[in-house]
C-alpha positions as CSV (number, residue, x, y, z in Angstrom):
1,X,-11.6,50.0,24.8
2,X,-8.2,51.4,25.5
3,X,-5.1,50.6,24.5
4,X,-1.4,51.3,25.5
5,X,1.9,50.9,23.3
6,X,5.0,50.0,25.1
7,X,8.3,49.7,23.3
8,X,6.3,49.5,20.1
9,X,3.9,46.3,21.5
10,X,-0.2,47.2,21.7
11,X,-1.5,46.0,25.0
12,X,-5.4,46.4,24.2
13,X,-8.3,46.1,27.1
14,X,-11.7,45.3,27.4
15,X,-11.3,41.7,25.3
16,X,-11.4,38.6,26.8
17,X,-8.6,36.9,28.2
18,X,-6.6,34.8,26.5
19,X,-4.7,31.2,27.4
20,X,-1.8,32.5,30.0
21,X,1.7,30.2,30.5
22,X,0.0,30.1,34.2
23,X,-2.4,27.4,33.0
24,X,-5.3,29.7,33.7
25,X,-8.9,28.7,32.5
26,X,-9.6,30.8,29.2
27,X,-12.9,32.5,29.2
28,X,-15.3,31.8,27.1
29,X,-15.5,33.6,23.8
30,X,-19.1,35.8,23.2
31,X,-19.1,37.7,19.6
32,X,-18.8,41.4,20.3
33,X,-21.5,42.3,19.6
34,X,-23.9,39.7,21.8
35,X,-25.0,37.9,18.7
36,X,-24.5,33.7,18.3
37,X,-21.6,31.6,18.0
38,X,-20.2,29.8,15.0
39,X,-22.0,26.4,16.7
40,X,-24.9,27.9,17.7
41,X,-25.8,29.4,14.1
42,X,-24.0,27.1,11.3
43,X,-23.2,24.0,13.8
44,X,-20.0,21.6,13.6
45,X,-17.1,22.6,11.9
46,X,-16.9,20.4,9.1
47,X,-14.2,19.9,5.9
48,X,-15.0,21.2,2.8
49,X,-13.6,19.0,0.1
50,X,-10.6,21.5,0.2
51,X,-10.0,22.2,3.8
52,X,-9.4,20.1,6.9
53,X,-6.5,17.1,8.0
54,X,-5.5,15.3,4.9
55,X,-6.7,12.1,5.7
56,X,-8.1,9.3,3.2
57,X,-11.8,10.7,2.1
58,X,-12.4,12.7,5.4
59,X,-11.8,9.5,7.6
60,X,-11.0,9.2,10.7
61,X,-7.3,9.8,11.5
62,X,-5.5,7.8,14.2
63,X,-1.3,6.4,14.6
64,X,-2.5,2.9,14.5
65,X,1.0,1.8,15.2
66,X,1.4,3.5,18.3
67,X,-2.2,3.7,19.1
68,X,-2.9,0.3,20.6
69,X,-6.5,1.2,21.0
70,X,-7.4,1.9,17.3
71,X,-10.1,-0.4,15.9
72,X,-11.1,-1.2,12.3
73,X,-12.0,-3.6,10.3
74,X,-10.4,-2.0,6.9
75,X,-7.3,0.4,7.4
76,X,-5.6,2.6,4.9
77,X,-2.1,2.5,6.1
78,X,1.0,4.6,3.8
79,X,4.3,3.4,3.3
80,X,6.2,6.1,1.8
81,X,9.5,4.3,0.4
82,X,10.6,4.9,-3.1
83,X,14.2,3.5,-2.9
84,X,13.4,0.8,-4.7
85,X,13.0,2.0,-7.7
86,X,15.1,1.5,-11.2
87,X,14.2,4.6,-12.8
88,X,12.0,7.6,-11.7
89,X,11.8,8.1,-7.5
90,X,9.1,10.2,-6.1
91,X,6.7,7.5,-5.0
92,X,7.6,8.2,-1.2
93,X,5.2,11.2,-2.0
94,X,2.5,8.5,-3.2
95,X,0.4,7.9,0.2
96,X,0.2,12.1,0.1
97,X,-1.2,11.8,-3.7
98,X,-3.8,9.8,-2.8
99,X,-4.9,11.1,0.4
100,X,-5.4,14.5,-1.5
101,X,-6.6,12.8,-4.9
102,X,-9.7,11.5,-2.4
103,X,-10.7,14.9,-0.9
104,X,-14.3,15.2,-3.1
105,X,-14.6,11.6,-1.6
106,X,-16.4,11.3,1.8
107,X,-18.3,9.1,3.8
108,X,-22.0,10.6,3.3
109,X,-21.5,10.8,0.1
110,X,-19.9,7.6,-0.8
111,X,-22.8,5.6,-3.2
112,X,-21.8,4.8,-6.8
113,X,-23.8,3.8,-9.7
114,X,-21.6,1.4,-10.8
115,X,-21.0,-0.5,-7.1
116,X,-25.1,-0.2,-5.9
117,X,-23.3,0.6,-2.5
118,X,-21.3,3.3,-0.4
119,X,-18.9,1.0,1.4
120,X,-18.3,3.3,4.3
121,X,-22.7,2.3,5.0
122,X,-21.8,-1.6,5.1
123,X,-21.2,-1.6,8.4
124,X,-17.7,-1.8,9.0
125,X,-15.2,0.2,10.6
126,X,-13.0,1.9,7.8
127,X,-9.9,4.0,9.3
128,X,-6.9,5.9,8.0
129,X,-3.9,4.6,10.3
130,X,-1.8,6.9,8.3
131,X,2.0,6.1,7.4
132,X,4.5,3.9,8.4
133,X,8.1,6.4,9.5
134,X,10.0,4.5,6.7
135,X,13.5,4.8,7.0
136,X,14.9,6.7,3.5
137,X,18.6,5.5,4.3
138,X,18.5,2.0,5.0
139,X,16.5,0.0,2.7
140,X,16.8,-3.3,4.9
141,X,15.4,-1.2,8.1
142,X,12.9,-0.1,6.3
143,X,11.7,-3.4,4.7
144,X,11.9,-4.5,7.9
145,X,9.3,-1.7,9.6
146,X,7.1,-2.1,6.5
147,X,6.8,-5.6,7.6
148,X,6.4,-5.2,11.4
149,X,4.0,-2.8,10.9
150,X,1.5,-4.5,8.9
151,X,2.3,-7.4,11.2
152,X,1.0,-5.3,14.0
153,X,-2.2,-4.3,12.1
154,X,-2.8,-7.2,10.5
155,X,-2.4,-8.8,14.3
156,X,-5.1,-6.6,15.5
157,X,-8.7,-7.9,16.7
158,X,-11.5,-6.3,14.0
159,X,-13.8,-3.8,15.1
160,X,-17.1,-5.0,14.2
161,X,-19.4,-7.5,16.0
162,X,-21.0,-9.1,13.1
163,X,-18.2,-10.2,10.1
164,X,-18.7,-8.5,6.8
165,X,-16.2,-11.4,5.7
166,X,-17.3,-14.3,6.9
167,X,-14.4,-16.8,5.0
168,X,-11.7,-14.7,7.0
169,X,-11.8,-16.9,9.9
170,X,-12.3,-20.2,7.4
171,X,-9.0,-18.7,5.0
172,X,-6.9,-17.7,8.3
173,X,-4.0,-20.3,10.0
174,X,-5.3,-19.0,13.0
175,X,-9.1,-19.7,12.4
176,X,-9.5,-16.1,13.4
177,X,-10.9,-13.4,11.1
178,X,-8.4,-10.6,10.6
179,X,-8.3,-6.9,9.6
180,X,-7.7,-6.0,6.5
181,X,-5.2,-3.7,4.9
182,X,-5.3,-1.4,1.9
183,X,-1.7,0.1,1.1
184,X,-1.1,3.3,-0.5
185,X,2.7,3.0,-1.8
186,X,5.3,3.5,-2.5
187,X,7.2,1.9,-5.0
188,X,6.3,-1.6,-6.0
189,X,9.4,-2.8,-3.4
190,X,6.8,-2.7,-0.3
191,X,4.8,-6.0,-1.5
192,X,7.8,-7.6,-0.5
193,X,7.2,-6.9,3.0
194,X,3.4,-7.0,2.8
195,X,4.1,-10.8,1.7
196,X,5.9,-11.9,4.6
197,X,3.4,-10.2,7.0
198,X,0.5,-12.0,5.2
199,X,2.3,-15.2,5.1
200,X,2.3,-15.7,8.8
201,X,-1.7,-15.7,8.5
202,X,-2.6,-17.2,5.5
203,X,0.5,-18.7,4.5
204,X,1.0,-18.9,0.7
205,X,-1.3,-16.3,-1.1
206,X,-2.3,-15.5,-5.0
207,X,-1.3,-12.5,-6.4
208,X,-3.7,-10.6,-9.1
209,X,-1.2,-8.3,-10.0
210,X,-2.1,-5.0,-12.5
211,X,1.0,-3.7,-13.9
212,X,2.6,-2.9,-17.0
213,X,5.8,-4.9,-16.0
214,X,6.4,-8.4,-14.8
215,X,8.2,-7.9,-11.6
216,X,9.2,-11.4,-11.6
217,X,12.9,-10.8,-12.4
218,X,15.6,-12.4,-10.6
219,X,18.0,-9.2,-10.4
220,X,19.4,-6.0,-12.1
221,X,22.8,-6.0,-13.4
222,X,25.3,-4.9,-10.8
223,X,23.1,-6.6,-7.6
224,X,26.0,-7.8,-5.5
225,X,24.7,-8.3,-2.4
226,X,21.3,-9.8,-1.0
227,X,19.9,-6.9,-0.3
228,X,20.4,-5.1,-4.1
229,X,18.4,-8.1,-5.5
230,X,15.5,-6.6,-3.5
231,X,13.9,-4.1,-6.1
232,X,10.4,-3.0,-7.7
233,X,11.3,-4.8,-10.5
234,X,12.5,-8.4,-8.5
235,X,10.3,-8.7,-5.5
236,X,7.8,-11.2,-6.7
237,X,11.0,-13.4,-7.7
238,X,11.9,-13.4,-4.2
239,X,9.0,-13.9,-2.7
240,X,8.4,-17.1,-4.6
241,X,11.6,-18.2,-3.3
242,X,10.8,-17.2,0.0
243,X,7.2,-19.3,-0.8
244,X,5.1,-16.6,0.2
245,X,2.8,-16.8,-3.0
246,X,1.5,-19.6,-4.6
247,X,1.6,-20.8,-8.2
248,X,-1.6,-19.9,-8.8
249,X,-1.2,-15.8,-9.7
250,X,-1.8,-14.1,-12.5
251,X,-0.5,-10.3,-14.0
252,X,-3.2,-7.8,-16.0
253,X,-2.0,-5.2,-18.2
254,X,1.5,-6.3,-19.2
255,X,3.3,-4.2,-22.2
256,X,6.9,-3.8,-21.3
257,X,10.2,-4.8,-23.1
258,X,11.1,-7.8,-22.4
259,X,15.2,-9.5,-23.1
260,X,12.9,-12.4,-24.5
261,X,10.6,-15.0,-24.2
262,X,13.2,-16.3,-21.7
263,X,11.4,-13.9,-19.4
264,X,8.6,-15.1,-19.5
265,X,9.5,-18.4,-18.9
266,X,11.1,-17.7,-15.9
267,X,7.4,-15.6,-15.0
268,X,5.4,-18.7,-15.4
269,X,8.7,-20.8,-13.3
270,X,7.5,-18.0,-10.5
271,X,4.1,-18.7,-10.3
272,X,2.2,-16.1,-12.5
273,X,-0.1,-16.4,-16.2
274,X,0.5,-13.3,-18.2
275,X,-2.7,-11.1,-19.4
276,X,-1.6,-8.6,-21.9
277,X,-2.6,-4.9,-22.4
278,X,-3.7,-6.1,-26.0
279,X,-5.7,-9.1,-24.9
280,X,-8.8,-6.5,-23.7
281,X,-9.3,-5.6,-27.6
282,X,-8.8,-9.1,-28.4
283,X,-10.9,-11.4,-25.9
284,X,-12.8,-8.3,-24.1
285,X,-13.5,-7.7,-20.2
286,X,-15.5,-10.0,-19.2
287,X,-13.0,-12.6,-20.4
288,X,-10.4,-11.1,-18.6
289,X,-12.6,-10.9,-15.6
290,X,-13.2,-14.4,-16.3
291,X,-9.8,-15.6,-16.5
292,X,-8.4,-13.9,-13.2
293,X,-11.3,-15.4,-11.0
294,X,-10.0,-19.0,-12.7
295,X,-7.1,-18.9,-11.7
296,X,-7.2,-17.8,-7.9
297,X,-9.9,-19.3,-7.5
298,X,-11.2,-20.0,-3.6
299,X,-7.8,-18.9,-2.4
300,X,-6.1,-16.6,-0.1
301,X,-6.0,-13.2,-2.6
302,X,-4.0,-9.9,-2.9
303,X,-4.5,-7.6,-5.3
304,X,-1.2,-5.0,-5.9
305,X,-2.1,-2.5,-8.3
306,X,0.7,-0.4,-10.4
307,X,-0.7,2.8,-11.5
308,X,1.1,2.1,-14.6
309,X,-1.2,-0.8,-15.6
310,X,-3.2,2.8,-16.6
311,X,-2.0,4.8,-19.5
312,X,0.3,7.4,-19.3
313,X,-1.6,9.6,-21.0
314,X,-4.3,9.1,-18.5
315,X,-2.1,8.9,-15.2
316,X,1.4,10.0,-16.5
317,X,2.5,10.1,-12.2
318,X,4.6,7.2,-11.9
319,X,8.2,6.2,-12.1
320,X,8.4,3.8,-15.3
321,X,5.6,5.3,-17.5
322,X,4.6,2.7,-20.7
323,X,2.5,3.4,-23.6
324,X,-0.7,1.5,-24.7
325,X,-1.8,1.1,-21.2
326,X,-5.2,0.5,-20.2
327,X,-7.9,3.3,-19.6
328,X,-8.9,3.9,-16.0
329,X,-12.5,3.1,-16.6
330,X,-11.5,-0.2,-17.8
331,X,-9.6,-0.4,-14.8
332,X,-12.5,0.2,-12.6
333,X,-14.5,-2.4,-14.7
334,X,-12.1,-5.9,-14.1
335,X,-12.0,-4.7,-10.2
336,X,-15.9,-4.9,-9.7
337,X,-15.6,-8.0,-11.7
338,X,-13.3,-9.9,-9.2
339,X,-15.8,-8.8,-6.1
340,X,-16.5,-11.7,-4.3
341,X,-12.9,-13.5,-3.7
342,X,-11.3,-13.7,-1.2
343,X,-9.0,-10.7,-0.8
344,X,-7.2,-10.4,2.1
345,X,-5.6,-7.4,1.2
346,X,-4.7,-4.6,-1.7
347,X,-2.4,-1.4,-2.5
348,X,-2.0,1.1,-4.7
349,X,2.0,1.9,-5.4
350,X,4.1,3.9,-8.2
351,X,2.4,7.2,-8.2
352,X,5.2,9.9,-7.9
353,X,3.1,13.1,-7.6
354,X,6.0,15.2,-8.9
355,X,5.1,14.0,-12.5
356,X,1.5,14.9,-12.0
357,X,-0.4,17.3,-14.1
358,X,-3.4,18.5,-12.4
359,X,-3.6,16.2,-9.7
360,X,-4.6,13.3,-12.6
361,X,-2.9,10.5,-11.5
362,X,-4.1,11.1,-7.6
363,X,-7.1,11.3,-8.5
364,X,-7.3,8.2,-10.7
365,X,-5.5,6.0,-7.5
366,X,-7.9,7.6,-5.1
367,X,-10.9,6.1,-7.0
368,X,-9.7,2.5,-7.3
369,X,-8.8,2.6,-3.2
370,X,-12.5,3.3,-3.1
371,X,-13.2,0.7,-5.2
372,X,-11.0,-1.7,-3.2
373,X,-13.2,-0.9,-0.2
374,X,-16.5,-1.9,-1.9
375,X,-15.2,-4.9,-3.6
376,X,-13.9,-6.2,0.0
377,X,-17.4,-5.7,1.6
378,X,-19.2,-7.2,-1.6
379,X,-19.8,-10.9,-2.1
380,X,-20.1,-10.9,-5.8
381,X,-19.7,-8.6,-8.4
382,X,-22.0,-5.7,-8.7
383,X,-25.2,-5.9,-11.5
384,X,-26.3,-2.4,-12.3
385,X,-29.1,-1.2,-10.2
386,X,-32.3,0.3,-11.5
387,X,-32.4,3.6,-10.9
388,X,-35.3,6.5,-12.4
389,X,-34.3,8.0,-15.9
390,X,-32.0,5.2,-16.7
391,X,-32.0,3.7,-20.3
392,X,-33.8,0.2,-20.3
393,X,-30.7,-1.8,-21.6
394,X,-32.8,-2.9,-24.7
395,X,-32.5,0.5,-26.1
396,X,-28.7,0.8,-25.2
């Protein structure tokens, strides 16, 4: 080989040619020294859990929105908007959290224990449709394209021949089974939007909320226009007044301070029970399980998940952290207990990344969307499967 150095640039011969600006074929590459390509010897060029696009467990990754093609039956779709919030911002960084909490997650290796199922092996089509371009400037433009663009997913034929949710079609205005949508937030202010999209299908849904707050209040001091009412904190007040959810919902996990039992009141006038943070010591899952499947009952369901509901000690990543929250395990526990209802859609929203430690809170989030995918495709709550080496449950 030879090379030539003019004005300081290498010119080297004898490799092969490279792409030129003339739109030129490149030649193929052979290793130097005749032996086999990458494919030939290791084949495809897969992820590691640490490498490769940051999409949601390794999925595939497709623009839905612009993408009128794109086909699923589940999507995982990001709204990054975090100026909702009354406290800590950072949740626009939320659908990123995720995404890179669920890199040890993949397809082929999605069985749990605990579900008896991998839910990407259930037959349908799972897809990351990535995020919605939220405007950060103009909080009624972006409400307004977080709500056209779950309309246009939501709007979308499903994927699948055969439904894995056959009361879709029975639940729907429309008598048409639709997609589904699992949203990774965001601040709490995107349900708002999610709400309207889902009322123009199923009209009026229920709302199993898990959060350490209410959400149900009217306003914050100092709202004097229409559009400051709209908040993390208020949106479920003006939904109900906007009769997008019926008065048949119910909140799991609730701690905060309250002004008084006025608040409450004006929960219940809104359409929502109230399950403490205390009542799992007091009653115990399974009654709380029991309690949230009483109260939706048959109906049209979402499921919006706070991280918050979660202990700060054990997911300290969100914007209005409260002590005494619930662990993530039991967590993970009430959701496989509420397989089986008809959910017509869910979302993860609050965590703020930049108050992460060691990717905790991601992590934890990352795991319930997987759990969100299996208790879609399941038609009743999991019972643990026999499996060898496990202890007979007489001897637990």
């Amino acid at each position: 080989m030879k090379a030539i150095t003019v004005t300081g640039v290498i010119f080297a011969f004898g490799f092969p040619s490279l792409p030129s600006s003339t739109g030129h074929e490149q030649i193929p590459l052979k290793t130097q020294d005749g032996g086999e390509t990458w494919l030939s010897k290791y084949g495809k060029q897969i992820d590691q859990p640490f490498s490769g696009p940051l999409a949601f467990s390794h999925l595939p990754y497709t623009r839905c929105l612009e993408d009128e093609s794109a086909a699923f039956d589940i999507a995982l779709l990001g709204m990054p908007f975090d100026t909702g919030t009354s406290y800590r911002p950072g949740a626009r960084f939320g659908p990123y959290a995720i995404r890179s909490g669920s890199r040890r997650q993949r397809g082929s290796r999605g069985y749990t224990l605990a579900w008896g199922n991998n839910p990407y092996e259930l037959g349908s089509e799972i897809l990351d449709c990535g995020d919605v371009p939220v405007m950060p400037f103009d909080n009624a433009l972006a409400i307004d394209q977080m709500e056209v663009a779950y309309s246009t997913l939501l709007a979308r034929t499903i994927a699948s021949s055969s439904t894995s949710w056959p009361q879709g079609a029975v639940i729907a205005n429309d008598e048409r089974e639709h997609p589904r949508i699992i949203t990774l937030g965001g601040d709490h202010t995107i349900v708002l939007p999610i709400l309207r999209s889902l009322n123009k299908v199923y009209g009026p849904v229920s709302v199993i909320h898990f959060d350490a707050h209410l959400d149900t209040w009217a306003s914050y001091p100092g709202s004097m226009t229409e559009q400051s009412r709209i908040t993390h904190g208020t949106f479920f007040y003006i939904a109900q007044e906007e009769g997008l959810i019926a008065n048949s919902s119910i909140h799991a996990g609730i701690r905060c301070k309250l002004q008084g039992l006025g608040d409450i009141e004006n929960d219940s006038a809104v359409g929502f029970q109230v399950i403490t943070t205390d009542d799992i010591d007091d009653h115990g899952i399974p009654a709380i399980i029991e309690q949230i499947r009483r109260r939706v009952g048959s109906s049209p369901v979402y499921l919006s998940l706070d991280i918050d509901v979660i202990d700060p000690g054990l997911a300290p990543a969100t914007g209005t952290p409260e002590a005494g929250g619930w662990t993530s395990r039991e967590v993970k526990r009430i959701i496989r207990g509420l397989a089986g209802l008809n959910f017509v859609g869910a979302d993860v929203v609050e965590v703020a990344p930049a108050y992460d430690h060691a990717e905790i809170t991601g992590i934890a989030a990352a795991d319930i969307v997987h759990d969100f995918l299996s208790m879609f495709l399941s038609h009743e709550p999991p019972t643990s499967p026999a499996y060898p080496g496990r202890m007979p449950k007489d001897e637990l």
